[in-house]
C-alpha positions in Angstrom: 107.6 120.5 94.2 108.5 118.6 97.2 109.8 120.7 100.1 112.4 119.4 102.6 113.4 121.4 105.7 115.4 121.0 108.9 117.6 117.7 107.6 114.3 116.0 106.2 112.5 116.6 109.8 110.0 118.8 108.4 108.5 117.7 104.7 105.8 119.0 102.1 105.0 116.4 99.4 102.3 117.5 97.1 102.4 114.2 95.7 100.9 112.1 98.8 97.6 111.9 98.9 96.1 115.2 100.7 95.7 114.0 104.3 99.5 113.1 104.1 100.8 115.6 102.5 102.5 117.8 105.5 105.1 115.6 107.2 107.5 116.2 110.1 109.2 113.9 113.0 109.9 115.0 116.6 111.9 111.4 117.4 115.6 111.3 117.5 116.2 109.2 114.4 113.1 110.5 112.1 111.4 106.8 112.8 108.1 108.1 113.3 106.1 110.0 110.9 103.4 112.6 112.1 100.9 114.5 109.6 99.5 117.8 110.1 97.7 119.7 107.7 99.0 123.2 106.1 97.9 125.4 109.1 100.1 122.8 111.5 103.0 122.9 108.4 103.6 126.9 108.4 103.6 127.2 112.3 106.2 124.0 112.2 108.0 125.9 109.8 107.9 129.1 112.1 109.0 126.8 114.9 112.0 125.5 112.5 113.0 129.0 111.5 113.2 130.1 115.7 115.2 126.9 116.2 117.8 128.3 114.0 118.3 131.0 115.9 119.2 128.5 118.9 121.1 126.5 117.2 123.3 129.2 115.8 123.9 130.2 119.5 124.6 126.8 120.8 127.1 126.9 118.3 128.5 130.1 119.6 128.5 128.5 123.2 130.6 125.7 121.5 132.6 127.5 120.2 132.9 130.7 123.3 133.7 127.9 125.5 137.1 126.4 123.1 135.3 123.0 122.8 136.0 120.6 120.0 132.8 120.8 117.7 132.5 117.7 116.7 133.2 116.1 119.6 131.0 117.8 121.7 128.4 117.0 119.1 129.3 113.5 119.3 129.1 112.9 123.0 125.6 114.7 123.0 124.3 112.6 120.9 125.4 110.1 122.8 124.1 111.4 126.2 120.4 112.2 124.3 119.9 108.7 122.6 121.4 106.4 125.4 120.2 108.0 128.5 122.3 106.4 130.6 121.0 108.2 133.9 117.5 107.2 133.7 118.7 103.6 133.5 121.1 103.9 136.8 118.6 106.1 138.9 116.0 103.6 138.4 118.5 100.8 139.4 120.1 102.8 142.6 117.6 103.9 144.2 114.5 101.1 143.4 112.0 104.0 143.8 110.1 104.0 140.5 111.5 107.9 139.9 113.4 108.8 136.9 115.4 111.5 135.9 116.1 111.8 132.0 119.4 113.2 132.1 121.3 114.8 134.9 121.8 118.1 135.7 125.7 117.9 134.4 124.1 116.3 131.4 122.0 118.6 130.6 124.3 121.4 130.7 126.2 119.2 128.3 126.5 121.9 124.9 126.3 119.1 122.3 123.1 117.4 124.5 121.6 120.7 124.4 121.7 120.6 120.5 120.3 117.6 120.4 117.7 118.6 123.1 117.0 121.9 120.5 116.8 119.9 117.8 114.8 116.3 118.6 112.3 118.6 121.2 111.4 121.3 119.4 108.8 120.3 117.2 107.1 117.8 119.6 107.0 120.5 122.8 105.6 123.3 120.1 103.1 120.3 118.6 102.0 119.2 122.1 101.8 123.0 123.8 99.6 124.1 120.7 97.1 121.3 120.5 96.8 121.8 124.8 95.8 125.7 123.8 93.3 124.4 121.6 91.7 122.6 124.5 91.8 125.1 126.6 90.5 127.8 123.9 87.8 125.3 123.3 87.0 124.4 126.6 86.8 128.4 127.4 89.4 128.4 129.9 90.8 131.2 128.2 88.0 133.3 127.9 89.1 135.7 130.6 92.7 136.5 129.9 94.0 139.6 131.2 95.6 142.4 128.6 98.8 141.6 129.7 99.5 137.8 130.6 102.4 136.3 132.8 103.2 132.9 130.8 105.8 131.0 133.6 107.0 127.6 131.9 108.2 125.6 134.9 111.6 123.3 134.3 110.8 124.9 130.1 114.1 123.9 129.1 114.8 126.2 125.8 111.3 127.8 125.7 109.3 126.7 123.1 106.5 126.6 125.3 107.1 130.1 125.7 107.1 130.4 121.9 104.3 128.5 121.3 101.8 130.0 123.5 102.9 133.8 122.6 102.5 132.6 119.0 98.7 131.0 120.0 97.8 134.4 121.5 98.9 136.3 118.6 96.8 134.6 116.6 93.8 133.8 118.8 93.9 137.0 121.2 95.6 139.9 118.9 95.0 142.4 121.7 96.6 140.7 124.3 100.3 141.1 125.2 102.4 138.8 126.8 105.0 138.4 129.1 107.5 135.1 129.0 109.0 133.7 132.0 110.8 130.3 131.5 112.3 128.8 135.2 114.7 126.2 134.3 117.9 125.2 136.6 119.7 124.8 133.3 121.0 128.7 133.0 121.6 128.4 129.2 118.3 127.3 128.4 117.3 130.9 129.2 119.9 132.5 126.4 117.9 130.2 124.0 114.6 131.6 124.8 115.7 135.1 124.4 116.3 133.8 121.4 
């Protein structure tokens, strides 16, 4: 009965005991496992099924742009797991700022996969659980019918995702209207997405 999804990222083991039944990882190399209960499982599972859809057009992109596939893969993994710019900002310029990857990096196709793929569930995780704050705090008693959500540097969108599927669920008579800013261009094809 167990049920593996997204390349054993996303898990359902009946078997565990019930608390730990409802896995999934958002590191690079699965090392650390979160729990979440059913209600956290399906909207994981809605995330996974949106991913797809950006994953398929990364591909595209690969592809559009007469890259070699696997390479490209390759050297994105490479850029996402060794992050070689945040070491040599913090060593050139001594200020204490970081930058995670460079702009050039990030417009990197096979990083982007990578980006899609290791950032996805723990930017939807994180966004819903800071809605659920909010909602409890009542800073979202007051919405307006029609709500402007602007994700600032949102990479791919699943902020954007996220928080139209929170209001669908939480506010069904309230519409919403997406905006994600990034300086990444392609990052707004995968939100439409």
């Amino acid at each position: 009965n167990q049920k593996i999804y997204f390349n054993g990222r996303l898990i359902y083991n009946p078997e565990n005991s019930k608390n730990k039944q409802y896995i999934y990882y958002q590191d690079l190399s699965k090392k650390w496992k979160q729990y979440t209960n059913k209600k956290g499982f399906n909207l994981l599972l809605k995330c996974y099924k949106k991913l797809q859809l950006m994953l398929k057009h990364n591909s595209y992109l690969i592809n559009k742009n007469n890259l070699n596939y696997k390479k490209t893969i390759n050297e994105g993994y490479s850029i996402y797991k060794n992050k070689t710019s945040l070491k040599n900002i913090s060593k050139s310029y001594g200020t204490g700022e970081y930058v995670t990857w460079t702009e050039k990096e990030y417009a990197h196709l096979g990083m982007q996969r990578y980006y899609l793929i290791v950032k996805s569930f723990q930017r939807f995780s994180e966004t819903w659980s800071l809605l659920e704050r909010a909602k409890s705090f009542g800073i979202l008693d007051n919405l307006p019918k029609i709500i402007n959500f602007v994700s600032v540097g949102g990479g791919p969108g699943f902020e954007c995702y996220t928080f139209e599927l929170f209001i669908k669920e939480h506010y069904p008579n309230k519409k919403c209207k997406l905006f994600n800013l990034d300086l990444e261009p392609k990052w707004g094809e995968y939100t439409n997405k």
